[in-house]
N, C-alpha and C positions, 0 to 999 in steps of 0.2 A: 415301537408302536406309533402308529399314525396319527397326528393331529383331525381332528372332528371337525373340520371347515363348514361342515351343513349340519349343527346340533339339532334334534329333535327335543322335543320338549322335556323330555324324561332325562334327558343327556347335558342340561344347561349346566347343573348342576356341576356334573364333572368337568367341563371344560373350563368354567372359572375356577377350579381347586388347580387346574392342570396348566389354568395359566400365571396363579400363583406359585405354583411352582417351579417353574420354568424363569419367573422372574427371580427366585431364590437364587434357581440354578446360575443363572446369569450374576446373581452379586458377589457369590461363594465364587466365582471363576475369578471373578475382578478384583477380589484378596478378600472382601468380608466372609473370614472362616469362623467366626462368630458366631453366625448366622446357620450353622449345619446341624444340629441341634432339631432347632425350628424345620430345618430342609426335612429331614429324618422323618419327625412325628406328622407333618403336612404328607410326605410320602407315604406312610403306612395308612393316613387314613383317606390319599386317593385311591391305593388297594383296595381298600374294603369297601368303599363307595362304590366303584367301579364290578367285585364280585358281589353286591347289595343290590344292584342296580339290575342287571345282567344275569341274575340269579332267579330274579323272582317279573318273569315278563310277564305280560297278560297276551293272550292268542294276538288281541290287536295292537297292541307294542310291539310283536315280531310283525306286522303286518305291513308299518311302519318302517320298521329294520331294511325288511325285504324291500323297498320302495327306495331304501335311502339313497341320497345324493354320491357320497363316497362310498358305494358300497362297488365294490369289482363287477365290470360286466364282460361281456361273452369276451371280444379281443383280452382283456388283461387276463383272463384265464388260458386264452387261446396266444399267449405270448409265455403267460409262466410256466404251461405244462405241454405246449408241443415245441418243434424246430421244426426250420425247412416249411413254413405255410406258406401256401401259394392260395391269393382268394379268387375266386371265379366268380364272373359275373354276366346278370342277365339271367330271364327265364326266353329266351329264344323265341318272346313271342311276341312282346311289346316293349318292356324295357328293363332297366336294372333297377329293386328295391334296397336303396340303401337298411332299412330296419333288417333285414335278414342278411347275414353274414355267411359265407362260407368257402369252404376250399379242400386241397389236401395238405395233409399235415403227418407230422411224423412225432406218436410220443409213445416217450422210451425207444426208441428207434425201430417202431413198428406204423409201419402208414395207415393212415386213417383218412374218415372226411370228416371234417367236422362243419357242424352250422348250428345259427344261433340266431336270437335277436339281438339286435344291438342298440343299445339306448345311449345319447350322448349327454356329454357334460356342461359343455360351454352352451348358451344359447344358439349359437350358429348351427351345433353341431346336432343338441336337440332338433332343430327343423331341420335339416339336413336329414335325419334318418327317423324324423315324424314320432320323435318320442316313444319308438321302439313299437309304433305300431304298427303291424309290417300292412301292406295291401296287396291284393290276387298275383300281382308276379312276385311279390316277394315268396308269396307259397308255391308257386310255381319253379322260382327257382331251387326252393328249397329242395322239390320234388326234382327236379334232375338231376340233383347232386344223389339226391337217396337211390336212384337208379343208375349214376355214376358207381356207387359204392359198391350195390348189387354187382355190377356189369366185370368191376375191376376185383373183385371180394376184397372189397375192402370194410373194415367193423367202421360202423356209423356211431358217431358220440352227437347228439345235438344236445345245446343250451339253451333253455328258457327262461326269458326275462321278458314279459309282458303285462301291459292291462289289458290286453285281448285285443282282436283283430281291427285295423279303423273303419270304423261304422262309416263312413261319407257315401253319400251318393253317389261318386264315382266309383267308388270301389265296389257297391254294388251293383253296379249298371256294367261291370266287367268282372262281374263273378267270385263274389268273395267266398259265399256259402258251398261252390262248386268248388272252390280251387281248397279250402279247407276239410270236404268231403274227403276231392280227390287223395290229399293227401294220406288222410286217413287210411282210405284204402288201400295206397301200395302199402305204405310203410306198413299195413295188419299183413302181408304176405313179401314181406321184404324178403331174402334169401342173400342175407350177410348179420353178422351179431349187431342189434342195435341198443345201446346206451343214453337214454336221455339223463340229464344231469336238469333241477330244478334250482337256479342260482340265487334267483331273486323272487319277482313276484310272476305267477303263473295264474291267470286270466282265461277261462271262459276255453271256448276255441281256437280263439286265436293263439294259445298254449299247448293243446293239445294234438294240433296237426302237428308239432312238433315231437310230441309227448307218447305215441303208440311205439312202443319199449321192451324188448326181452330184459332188459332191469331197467327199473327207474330209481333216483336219487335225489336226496333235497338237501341241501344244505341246513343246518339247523336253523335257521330263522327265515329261510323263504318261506312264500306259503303258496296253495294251490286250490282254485275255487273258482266256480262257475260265475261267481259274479261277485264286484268287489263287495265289502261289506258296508259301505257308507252307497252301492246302490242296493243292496237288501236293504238297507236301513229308510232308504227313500220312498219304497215301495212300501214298506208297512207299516213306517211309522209319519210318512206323507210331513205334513207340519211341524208335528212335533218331532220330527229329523235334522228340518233344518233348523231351527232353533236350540238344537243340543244336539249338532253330529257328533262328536265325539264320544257323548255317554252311550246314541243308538247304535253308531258304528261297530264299538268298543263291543256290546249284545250280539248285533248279528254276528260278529269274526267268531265269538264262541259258541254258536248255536251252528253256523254252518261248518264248523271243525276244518281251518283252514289250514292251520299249522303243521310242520314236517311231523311235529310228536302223534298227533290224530290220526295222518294219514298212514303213517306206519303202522298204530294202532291197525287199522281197520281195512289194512290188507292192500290198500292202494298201491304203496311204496314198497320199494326194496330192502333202503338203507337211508339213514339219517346219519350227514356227514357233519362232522363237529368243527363249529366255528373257535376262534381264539377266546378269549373271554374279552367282552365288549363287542362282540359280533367281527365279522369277514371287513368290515370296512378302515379297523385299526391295524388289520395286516392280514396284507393280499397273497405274501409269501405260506403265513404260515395254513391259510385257507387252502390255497393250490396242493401245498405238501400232503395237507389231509387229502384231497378232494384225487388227489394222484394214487394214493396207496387205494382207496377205494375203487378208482377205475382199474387200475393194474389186478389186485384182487376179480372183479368182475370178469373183464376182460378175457384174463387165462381161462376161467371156469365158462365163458360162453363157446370160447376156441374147442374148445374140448367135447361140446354137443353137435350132433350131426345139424344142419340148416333144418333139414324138415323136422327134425324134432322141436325147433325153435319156433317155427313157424304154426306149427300144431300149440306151441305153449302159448303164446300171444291169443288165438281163438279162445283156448282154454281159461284165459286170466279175462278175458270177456264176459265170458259164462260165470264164471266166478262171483265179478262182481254182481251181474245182473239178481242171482242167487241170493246172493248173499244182502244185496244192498234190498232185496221186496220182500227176503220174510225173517233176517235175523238184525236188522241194525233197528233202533226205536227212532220213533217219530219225536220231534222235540218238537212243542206246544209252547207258544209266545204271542204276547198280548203285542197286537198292533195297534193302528190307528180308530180312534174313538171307541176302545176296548174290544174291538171285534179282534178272538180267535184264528191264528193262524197257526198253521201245521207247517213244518220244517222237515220237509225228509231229505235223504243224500243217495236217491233212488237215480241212476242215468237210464230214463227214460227215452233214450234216444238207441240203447242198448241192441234193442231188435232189430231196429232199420240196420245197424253195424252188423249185427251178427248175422242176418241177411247175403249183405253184401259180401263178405269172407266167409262166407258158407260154413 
């Protein structure tokens, strides 16, 4: 199990039991066998702290999770569970977006494309790929590789890990709303099997050009939401936000139902892929392993459906939602700023313009 280098709040806890331990560990090696005893009952009750902790999250402690520092992103996935990746770069129109990742790749020894966001670790590497928020050529490239896939039939796997597309004035003044569209559109009539996989945190638009999916999948503590929950929180609780983000934060994750368990719930998702216990960032192996049996599983069963049948399902899970989210999910009602009423629904309003477009 992996060491917790970036503990979050809820995790202090265990990393000082873990490094009492660890210092046991080291005195019981050096001859105090004395001391094993003590090692013992300190170990049973890192256990149970550890499934005490991890047992009982709130929507916004996964929200957190899915955010974390150590937690696996697109490359270490795209190292544990394909061979033979080759990354391609460039949207052929202006330049190369480091935030978006991709190439071919071979897993299980069947070729694929995969792309992804990519968020870095080190400071450097953080600016370097802009904090995993990609801008118009990163979506651009993304889109060429998806019509790479198309072109060569190859099954498309993308990974998402973002807080949404970067808002900058440059990126809008070269078409971030267009190149996020466009995405949308091929990939709603792509004609190859496509698999998004939800790693970490999935953000607004900037997620979902990635995210238009003959399966979709979330790891069990990412999450996936039109906008983060500390900016609902800003909007509606204005002041009293910033003065207690964490308790309004903590509100909104639960009212806009962010979590893998919700989405699944409520028809968004495919499948909810199970982390180790202490979440995906104590070990990356045994998260890939899961996260492999689920794509393999998928995979064969997309192989097996004609294209246009797959292509007609994507239309169909549009409709779906739209249906389903304006006359059978309930509105949740929460008190905003200077007690004024606000209404919460999880309607995508933007539904029609889509289902327009892919006719």
């Amino acid at each position: 199990m992996r060491k917790i280098t970036h503990p979050l709040e809820f995790e202090r806890e265990i990393v000082q039991e873990e490094e009492r331990l660890e210092a046991l560990r080291n005195e019981i090696a050096a001859g105090r066998e004395d001391l094993k005893p003590e090692y013992e009952k300190l170990e049973k009750r890192v256990e149970k702290l550890i499934t005490d902790v991890y047992g009982r999250l709130t929507p916004y402690q996964r929200v957190q999770l899915s955010r974390h520092a150590d937690r696996p992103f697109m490359l270490d996935f795209v190292n544990l569970l394909t061979t033979d990746f080759i990354e391609l770069h460039g949207d052929r129109l202006y330049r190369d977006d480091p935030a978006i990742v991709g190439g071919i790749a071979k897993f299980q020894n069947f070729p694929v494309i995969v792309v992804g966001h990519q968020r870095g670790r080190s400071v450097q590497e953080r600016i370097k790929r802009n904090f995993g928020m990609p801008q118009p050529e990163g979506y651009r490239k993304a889109m060429r590789l998806f019509r790479l896939a198309e072109k060569f039939s190859l099954p498309l796997i993308t990974f998402i890990d973002t807080q949404g597309a970067f808002p900058g004035m440059e990126a809008e003044e070269r078409g971030q709303a267009e190149a996020i569209a466009r995405n949308l559109l091929v990939l709603s009539a792509l004609k190859t099997p496509i698999i998004s996989v939800v790693i970490g945190e999935g953000g607004s638009g900037g997620a979902l050009a990635l995210g238009v999916a003959d399966r979709i999948l979330m790891l069990e503590n990412a999450c996936y939401s039109v906008i983060t929950p500390e900016g609902c929180a800003s909007i509606l609780w204005h002041s009293e936000a910033a003065r207690d983000p964490a308790r309004y934060a903590s509100q909104a994750a639960e009212a806009l139902r962010v979590t893998a368990q919700d989405l699944k719930e409520l028809g968004i998702i495919d499948e909810v892929v199970k982390e180790p216990v202490g979440g995906a960032h104590r070990d990356f192996e045994e998260t890939a392993k899961n996260l492999a049996e689920s794509l393999k599983r998928h995979l064969d069963e997309l192989l097996n459906i004609s294209i246009d049948e797959l292509v007609e399902k994507i239309k169909t899970a549009f409709k779906f939602y739209e249906t389903n989210f304006e006359n059978n999910l309930p509105i949740k009602k929460i008190i905003g700023s200077e007690g004024k009423l606000y209404e919460i629904d999880h309607r995508f309003d933007a539904l029609d313009a889509v289902e327009k477009l892919i006719g």
